[in-house]
Biopython code that builds the backbone (N, CA, C, O; Angstrom):
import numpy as np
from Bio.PDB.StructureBuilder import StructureBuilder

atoms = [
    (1, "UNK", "N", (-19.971, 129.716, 9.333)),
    (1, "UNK", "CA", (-19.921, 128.835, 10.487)),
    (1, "UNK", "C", (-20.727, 127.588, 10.158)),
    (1, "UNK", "O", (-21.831, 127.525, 9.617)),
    (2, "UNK", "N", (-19.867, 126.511, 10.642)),
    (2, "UNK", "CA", (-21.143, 124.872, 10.381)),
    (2, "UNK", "C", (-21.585, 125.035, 11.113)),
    (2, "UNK", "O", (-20.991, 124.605, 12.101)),
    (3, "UNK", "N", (-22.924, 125.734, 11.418)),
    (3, "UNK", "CA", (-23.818, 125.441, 12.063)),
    (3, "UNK", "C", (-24.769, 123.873, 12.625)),
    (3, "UNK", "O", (-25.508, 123.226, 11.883)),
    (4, "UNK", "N", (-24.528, 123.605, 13.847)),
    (4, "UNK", "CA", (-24.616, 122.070, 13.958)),
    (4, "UNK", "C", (-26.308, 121.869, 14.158)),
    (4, "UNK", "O", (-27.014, 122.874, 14.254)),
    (5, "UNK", "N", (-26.796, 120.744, 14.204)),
    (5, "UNK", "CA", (-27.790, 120.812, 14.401)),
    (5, "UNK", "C", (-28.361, 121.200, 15.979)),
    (5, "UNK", "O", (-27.473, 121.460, 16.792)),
    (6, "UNK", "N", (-30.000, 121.264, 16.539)),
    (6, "UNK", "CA", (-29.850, 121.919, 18.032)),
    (6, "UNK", "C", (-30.183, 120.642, 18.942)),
    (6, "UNK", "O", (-30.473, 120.767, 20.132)),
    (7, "UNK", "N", (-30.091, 118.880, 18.017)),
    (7, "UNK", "CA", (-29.988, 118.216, 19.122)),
    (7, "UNK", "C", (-28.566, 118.003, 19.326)),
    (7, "UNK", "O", (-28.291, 117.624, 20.464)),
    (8, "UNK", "N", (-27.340, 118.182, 18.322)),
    (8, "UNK", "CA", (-26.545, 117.999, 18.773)),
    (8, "UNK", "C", (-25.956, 119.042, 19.984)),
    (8, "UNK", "O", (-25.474, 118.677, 21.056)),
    (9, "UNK", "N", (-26.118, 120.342, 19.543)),
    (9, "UNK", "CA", (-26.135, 121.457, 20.348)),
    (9, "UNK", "C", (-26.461, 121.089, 21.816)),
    (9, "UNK", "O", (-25.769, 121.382, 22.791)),
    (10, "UNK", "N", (-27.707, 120.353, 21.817)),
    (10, "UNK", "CA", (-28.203, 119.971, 23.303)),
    (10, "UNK", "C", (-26.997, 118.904, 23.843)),
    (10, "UNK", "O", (-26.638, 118.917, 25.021)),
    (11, "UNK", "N", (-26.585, 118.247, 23.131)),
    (11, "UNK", "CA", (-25.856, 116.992, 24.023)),
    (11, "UNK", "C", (-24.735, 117.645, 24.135)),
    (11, "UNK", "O", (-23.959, 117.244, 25.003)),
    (12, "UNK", "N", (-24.445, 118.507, 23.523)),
    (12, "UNK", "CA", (-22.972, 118.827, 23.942)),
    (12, "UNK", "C", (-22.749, 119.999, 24.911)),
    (12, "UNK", "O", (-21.760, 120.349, 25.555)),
    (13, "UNK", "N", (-24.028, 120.500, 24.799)),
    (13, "UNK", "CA", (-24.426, 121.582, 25.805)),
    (13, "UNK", "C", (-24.456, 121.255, 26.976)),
    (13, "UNK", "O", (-24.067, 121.894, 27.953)),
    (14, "UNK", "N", (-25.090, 119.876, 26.903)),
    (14, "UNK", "CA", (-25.692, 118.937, 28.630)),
    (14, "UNK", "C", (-24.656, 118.839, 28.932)),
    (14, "UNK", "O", (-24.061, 119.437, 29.828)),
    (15, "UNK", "N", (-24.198, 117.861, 28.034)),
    (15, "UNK", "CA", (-22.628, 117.127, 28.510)),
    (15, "UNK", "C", (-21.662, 117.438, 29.178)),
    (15, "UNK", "O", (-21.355, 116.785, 30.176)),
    (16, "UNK", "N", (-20.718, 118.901, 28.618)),
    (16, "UNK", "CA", (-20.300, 119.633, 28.584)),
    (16, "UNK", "C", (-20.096, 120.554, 29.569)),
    (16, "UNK", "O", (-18.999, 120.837, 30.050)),
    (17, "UNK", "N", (-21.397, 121.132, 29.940)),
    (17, "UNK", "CA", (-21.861, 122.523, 30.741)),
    (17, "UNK", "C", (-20.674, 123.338, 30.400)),
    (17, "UNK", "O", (-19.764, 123.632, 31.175)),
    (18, "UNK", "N", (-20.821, 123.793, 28.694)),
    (18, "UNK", "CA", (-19.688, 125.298, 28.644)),
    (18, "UNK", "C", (-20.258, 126.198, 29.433)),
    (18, "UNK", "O", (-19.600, 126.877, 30.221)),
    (19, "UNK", "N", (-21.524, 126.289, 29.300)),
    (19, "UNK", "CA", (-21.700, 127.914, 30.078)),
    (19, "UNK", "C", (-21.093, 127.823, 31.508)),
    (19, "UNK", "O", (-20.344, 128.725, 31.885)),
    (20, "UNK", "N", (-21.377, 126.803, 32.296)),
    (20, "UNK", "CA", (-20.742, 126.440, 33.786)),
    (20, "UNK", "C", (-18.974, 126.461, 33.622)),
    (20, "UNK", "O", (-18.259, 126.995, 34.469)),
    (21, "UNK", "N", (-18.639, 126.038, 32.847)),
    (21, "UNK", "CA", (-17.071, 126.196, 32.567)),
    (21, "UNK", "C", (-16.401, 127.665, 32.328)),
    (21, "UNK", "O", (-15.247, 128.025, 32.561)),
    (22, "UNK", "N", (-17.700, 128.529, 31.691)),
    (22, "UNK", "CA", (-16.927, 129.724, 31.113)),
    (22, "UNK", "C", (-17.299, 130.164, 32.432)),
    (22, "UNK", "O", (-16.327, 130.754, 32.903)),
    (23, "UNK", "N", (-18.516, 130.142, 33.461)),
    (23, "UNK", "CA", (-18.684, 130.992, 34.989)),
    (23, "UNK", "C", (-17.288, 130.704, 35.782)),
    (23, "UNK", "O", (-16.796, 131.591, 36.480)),
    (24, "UNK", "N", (-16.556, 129.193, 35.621)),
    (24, "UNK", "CA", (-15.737, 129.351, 36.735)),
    (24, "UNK", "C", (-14.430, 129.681, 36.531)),
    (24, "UNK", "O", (-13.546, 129.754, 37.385)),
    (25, "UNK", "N", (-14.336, 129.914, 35.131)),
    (25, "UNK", "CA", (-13.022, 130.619, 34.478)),
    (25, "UNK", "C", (-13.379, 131.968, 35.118)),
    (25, "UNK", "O", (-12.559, 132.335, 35.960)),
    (26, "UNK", "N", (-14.201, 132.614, 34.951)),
    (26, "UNK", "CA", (-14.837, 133.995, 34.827)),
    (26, "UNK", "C", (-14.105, 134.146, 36.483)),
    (26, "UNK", "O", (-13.241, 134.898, 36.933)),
    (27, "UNK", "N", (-14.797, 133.215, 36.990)),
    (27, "UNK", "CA", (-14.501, 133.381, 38.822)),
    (27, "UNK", "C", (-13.468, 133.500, 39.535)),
    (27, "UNK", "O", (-13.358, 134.177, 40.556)),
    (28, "UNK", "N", (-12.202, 132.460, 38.722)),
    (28, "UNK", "CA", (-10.996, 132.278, 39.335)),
    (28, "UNK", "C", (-9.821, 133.232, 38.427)),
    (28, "UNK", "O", (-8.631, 133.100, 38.711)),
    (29, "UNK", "N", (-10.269, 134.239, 37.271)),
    (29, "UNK", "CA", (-9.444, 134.892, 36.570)),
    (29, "UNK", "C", (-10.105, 136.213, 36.195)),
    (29, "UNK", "O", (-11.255, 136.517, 35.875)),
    (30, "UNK", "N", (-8.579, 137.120, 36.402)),
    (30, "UNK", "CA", (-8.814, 138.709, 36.666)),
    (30, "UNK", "C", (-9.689, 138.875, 34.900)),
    (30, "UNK", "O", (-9.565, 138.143, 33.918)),
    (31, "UNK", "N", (-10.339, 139.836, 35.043)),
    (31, "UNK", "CA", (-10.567, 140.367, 33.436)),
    (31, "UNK", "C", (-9.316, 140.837, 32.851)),
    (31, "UNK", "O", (-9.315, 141.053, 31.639)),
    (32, "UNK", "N", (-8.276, 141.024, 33.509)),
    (32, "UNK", "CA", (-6.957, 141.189, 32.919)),
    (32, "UNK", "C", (-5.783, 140.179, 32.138)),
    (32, "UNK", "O", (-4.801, 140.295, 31.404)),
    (33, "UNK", "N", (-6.297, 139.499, 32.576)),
    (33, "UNK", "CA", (-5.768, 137.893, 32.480)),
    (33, "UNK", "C", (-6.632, 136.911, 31.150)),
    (33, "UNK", "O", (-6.226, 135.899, 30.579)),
    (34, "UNK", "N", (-7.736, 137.553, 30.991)),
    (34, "UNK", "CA", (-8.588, 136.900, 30.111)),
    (34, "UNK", "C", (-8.328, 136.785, 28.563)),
    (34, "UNK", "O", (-8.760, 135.937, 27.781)),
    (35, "UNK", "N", (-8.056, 137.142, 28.486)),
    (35, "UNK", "CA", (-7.361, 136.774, 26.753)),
    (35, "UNK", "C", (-6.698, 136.556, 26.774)),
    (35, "UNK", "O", (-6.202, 136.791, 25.672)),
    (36, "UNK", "N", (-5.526, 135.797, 27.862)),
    (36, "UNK", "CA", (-4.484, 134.937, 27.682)),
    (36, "UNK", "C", (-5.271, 133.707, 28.249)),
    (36, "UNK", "O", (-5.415, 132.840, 27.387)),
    (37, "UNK", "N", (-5.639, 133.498, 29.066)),
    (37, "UNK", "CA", (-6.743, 132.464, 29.354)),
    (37, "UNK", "C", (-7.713, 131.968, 28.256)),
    (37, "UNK", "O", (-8.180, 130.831, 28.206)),
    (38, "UNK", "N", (-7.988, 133.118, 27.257)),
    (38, "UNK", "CA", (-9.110, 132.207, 26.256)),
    (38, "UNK", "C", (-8.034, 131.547, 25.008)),
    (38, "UNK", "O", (-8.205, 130.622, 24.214)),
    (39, "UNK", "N", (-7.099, 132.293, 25.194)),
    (39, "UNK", "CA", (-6.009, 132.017, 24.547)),
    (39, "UNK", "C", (-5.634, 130.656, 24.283)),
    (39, "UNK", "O", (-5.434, 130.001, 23.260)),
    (40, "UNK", "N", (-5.588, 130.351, 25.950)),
    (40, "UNK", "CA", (-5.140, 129.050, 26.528)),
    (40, "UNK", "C", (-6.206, 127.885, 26.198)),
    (40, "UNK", "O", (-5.772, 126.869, 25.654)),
    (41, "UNK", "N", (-7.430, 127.971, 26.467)),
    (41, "UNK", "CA", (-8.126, 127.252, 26.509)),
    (41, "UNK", "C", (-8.659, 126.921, 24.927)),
    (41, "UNK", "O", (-8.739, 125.789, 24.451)),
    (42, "UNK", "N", (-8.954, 128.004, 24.333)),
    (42, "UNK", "CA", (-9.445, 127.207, 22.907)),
    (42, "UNK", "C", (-8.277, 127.102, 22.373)),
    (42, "UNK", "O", (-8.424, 127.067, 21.152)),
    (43, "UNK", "N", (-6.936, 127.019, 22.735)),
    (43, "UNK", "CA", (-5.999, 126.236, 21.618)),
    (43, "UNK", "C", (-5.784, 124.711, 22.533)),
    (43, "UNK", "O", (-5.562, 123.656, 21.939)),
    (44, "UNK", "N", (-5.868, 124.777, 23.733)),
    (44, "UNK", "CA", (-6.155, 123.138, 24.292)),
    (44, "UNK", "C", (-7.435, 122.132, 23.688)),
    (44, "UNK", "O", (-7.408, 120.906, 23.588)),
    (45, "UNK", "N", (-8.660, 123.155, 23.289)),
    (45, "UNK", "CA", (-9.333, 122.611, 22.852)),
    (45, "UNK", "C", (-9.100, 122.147, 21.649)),
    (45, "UNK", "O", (-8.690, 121.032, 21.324)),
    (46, "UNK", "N", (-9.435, 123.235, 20.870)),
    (46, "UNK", "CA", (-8.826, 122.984, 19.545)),
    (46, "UNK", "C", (-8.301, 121.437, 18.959)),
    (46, "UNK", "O", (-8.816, 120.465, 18.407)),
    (47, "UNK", "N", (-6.775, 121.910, 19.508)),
    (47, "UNK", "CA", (-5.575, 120.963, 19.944)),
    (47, "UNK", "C", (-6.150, 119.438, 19.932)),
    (47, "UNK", "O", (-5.771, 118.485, 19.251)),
    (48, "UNK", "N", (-6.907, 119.493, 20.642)),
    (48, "UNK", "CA", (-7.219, 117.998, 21.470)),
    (48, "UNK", "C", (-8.367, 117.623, 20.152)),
    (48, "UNK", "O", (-8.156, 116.750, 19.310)),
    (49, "UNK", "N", (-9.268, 118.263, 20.193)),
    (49, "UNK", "CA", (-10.334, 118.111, 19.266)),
    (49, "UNK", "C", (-9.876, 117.440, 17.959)),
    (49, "UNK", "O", (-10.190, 116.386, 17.407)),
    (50, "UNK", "N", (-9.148, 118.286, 17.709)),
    (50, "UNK", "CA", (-8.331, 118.131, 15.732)),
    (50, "UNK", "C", (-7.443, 117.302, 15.611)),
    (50, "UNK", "O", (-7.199, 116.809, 14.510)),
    (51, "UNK", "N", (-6.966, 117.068, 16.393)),
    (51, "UNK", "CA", (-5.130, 115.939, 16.350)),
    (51, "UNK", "C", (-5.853, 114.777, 16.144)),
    (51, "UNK", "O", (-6.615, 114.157, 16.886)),
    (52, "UNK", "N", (-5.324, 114.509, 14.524)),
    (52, "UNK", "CA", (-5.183, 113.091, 14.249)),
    (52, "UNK", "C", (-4.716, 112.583, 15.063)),
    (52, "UNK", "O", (-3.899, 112.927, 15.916)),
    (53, "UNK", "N", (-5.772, 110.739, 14.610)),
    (53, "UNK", "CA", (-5.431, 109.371, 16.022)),
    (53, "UNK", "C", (-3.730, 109.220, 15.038)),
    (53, "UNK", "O", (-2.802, 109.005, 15.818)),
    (54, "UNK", "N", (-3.413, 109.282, 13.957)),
    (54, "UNK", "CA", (-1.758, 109.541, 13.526)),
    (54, "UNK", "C", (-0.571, 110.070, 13.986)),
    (54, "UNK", "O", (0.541, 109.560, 14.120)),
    (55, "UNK", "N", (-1.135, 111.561, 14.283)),
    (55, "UNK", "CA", (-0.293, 112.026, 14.933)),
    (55, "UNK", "C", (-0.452, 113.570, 14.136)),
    (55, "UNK", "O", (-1.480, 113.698, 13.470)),
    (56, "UNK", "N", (0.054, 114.188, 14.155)),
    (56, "UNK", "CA", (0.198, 115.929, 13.867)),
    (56, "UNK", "C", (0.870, 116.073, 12.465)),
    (56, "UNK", "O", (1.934, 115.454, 12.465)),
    (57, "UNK", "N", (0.555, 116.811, 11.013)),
    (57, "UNK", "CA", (0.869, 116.723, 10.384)),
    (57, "UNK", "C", (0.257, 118.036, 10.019)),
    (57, "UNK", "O", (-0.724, 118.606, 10.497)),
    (58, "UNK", "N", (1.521, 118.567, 8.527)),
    (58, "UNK", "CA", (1.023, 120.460, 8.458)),
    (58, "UNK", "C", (0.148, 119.968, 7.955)),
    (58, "UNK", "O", (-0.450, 120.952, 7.520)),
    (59, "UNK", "N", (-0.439, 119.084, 7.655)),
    (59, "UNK", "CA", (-1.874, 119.787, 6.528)),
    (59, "UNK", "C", (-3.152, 119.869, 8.134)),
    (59, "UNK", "O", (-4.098, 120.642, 8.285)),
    (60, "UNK", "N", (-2.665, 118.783, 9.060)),
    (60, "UNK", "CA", (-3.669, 118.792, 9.950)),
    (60, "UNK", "C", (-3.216, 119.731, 10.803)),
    (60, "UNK", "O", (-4.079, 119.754, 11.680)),
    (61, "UNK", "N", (-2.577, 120.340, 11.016)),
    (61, "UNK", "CA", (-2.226, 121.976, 11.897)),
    (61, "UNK", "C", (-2.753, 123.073, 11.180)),
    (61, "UNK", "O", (-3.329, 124.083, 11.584)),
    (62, "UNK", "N", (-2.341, 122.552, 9.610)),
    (62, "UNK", "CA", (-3.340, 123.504, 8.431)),
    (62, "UNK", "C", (-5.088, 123.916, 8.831)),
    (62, "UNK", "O", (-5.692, 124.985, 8.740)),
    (63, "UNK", "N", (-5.446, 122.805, 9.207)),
    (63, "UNK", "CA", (-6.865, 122.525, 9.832)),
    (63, "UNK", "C", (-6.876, 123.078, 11.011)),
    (63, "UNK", "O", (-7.783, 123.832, 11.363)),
    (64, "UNK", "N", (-6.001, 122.808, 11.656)),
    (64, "UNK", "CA", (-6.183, 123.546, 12.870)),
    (64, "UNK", "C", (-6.602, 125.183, 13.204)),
    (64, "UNK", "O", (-7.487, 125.622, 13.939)),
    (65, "UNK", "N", (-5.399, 126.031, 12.191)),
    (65, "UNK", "CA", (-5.444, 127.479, 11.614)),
    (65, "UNK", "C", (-6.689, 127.313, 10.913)),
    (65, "UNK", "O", (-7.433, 128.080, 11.523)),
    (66, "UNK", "N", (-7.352, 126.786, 10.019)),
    (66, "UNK", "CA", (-8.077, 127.051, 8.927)),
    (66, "UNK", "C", (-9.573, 127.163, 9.705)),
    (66, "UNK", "O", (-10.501, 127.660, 9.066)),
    (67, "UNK", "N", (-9.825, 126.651, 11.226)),
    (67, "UNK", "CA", (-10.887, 126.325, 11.892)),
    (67, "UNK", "C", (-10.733, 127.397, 12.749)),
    (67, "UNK", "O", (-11.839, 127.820, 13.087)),
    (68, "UNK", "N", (-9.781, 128.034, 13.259)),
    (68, "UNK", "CA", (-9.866, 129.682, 13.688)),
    (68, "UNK", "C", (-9.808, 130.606, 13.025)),
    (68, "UNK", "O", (-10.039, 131.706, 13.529)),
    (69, "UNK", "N", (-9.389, 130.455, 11.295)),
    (69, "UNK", "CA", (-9.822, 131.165, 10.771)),
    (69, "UNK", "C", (-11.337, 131.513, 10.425)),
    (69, "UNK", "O", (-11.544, 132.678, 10.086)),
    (70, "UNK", "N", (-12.247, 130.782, 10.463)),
    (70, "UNK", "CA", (-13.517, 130.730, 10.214)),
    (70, "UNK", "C", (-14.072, 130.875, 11.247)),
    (70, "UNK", "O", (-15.044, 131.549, 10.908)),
    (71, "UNK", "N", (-14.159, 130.699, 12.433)),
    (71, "UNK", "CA", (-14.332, 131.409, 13.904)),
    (71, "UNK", "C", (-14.357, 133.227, 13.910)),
    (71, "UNK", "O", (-15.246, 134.066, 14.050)),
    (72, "UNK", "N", (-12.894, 133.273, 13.681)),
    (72, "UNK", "CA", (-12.820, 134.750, 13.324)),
    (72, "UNK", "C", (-13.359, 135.381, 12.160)),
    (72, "UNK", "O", (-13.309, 136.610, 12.201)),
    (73, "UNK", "N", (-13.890, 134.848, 11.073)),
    (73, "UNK", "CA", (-14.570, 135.534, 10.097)),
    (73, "UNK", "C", (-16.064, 135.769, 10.537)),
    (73, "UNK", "O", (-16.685, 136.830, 10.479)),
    (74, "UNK", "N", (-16.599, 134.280, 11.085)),
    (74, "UNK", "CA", (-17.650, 134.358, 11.828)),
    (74, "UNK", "C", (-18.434, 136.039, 13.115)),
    (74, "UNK", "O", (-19.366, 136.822, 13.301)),
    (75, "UNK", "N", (-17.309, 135.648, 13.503)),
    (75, "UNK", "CA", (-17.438, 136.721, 14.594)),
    (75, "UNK", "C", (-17.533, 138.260, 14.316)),
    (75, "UNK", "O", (-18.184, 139.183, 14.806)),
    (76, "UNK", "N", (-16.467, 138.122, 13.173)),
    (76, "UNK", "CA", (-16.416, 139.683, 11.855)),
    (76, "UNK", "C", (-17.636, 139.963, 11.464)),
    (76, "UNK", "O", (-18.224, 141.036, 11.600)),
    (77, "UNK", "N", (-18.156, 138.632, 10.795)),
    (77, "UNK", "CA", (-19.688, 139.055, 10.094)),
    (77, "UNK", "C", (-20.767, 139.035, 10.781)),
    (77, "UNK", "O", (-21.876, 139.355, 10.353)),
    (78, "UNK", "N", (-20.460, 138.586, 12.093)),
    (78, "UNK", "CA", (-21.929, 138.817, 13.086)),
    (78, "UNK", "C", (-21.959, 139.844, 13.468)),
    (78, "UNK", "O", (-22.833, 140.654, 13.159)),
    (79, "UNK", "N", (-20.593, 140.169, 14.578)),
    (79, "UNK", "CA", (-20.786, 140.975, 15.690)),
    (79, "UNK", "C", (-20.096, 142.287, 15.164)),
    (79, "UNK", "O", (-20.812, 143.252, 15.430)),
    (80, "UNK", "N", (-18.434, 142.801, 14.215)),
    (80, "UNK", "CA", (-17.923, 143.729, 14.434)),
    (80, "UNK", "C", (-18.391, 144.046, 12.941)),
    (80, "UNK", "O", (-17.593, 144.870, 12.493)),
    (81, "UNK", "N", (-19.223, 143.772, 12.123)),
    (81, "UNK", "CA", (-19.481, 144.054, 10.751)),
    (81, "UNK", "C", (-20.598, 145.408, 10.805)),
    (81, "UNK", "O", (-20.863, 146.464, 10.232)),
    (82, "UNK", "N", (-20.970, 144.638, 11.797)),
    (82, "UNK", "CA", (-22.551, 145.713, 12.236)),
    (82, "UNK", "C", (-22.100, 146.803, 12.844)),
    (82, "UNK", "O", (-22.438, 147.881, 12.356)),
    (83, "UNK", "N", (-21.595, 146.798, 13.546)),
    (83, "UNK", "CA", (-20.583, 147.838, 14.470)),
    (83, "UNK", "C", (-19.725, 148.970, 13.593)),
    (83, "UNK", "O", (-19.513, 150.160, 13.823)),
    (84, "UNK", "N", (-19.430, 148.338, 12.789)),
    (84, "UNK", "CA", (-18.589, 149.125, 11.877)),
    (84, "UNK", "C", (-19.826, 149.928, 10.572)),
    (84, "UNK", "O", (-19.554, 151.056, 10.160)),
    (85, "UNK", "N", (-20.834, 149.355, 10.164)),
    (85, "UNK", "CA", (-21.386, 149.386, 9.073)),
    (85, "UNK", "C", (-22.121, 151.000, 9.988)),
    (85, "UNK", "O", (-22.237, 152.117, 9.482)),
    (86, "UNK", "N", (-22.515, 150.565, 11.462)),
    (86, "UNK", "CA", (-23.044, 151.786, 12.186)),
    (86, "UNK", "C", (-22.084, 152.975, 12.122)),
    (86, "UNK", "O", (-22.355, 153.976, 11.458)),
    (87, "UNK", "N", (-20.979, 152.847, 12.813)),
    (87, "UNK", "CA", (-20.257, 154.367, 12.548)),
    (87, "UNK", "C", (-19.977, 154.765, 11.276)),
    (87, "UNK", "O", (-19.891, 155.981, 11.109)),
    (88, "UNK", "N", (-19.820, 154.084, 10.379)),
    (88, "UNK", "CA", (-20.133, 154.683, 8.923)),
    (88, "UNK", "C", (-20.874, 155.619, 8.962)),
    (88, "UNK", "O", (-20.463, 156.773, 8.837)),
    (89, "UNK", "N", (-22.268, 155.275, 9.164)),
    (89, "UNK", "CA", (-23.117, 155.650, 8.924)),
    (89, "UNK", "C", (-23.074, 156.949, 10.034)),
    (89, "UNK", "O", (-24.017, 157.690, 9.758)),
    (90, "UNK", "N", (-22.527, 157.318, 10.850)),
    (90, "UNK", "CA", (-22.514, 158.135, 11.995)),
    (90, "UNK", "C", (-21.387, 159.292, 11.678)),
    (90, "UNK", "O", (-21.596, 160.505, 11.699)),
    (91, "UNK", "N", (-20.103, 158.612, 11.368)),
    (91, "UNK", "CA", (-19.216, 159.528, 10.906)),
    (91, "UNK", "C", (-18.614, 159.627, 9.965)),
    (91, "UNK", "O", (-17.644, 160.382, 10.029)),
    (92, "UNK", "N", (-18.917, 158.872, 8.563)),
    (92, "UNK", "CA", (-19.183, 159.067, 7.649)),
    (92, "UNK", "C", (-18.018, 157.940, 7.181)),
    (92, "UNK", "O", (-17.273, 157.321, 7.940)),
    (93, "UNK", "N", (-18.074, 157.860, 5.795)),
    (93, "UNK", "CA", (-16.872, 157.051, 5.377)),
    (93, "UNK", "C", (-15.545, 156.858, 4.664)),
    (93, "UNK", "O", (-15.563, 157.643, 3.716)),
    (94, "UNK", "N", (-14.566, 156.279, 4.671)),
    (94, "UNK", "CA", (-13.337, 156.077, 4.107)),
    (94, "UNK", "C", (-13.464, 156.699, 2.513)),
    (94, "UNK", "O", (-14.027, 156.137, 1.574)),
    (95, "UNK", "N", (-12.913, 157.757, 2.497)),
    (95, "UNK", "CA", (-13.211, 158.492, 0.570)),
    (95, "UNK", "C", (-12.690, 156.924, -0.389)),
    (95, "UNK", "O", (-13.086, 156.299, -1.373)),
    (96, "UNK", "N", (-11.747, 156.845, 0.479)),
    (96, "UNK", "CA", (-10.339, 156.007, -0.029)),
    (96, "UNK", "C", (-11.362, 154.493, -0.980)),
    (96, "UNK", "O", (-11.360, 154.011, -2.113)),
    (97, "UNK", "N", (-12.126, 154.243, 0.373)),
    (97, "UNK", "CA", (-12.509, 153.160, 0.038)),
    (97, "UNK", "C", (-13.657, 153.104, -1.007)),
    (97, "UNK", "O", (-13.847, 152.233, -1.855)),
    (98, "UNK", "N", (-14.471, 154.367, -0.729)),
    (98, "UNK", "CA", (-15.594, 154.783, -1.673)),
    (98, "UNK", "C", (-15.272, 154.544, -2.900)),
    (98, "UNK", "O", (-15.804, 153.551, -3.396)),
    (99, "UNK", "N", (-14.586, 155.129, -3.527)),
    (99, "UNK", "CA", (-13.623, 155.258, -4.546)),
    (99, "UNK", "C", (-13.497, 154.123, -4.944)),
    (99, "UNK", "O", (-14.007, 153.870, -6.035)),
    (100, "UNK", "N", (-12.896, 153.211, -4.331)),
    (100, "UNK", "CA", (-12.256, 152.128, -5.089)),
    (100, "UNK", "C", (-13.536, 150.879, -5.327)),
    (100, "UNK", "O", (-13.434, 150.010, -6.193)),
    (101, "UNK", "N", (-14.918, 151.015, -4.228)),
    (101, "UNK", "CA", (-15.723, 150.223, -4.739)),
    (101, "UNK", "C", (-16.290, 150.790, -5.791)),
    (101, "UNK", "O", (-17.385, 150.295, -6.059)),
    (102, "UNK", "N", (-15.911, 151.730, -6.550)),
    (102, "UNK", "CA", (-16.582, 151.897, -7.872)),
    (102, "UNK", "C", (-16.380, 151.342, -8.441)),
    (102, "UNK", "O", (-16.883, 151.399, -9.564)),
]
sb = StructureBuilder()
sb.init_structure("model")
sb.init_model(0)
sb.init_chain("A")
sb.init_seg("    ")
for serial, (resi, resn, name, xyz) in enumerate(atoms, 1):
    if name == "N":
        sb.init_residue(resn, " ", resi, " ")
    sb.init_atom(name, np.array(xyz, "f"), 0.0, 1.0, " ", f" {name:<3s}", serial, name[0])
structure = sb.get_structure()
């Protein structure tokens, strides 16, 4: 993840108010509905953020994918890496995989 710096963090934080944006999503949409909603919203973002003042081109849609790809790796190695590395350790592990990191 590019980690940005934390004054920029602050201005875009102020600016912004995501956390106030994600409360009134939260407010006006079922938890059922919510991953088509985040769906919605970070590809508007995205979208808007990344689009060349040119116009749309694959290498810049390329960018587009290539910036949720790293989101999602992000999120792998923070949050579900640990998660996973724990039940290993709980119910033991893949022979399959043992094996092959030899």
């Amino acid at each position: 993840m590019p980690y940005i710096s934390q004054d920029l963090r602050s201005q875009i934080d102020e600016s912004l108010t995501i956390d106030d944006c994600v409360s009134e999503i939260k407010l006006i949409i079922s938890q059922a509905k919510m991953k088509g909603v985040a769906n919605y919203t970070i590809s508007r973002i995205l979208l808007n953020l990344l689009k060349p003042n040119t116009g749309w081109t694959y290498s810049s849609l390329c960018d587009v994918i290539g910036t949720l790809e790293c989101v999602k790796l992000e999120i792998y190695r923070r949050l579900i890496s640990e998660y996973e590395d724990k039940a290993i350790e709980k119910n033991g592990d893949v022979e399959e995989l043992v094996q092959s990191a030899i």
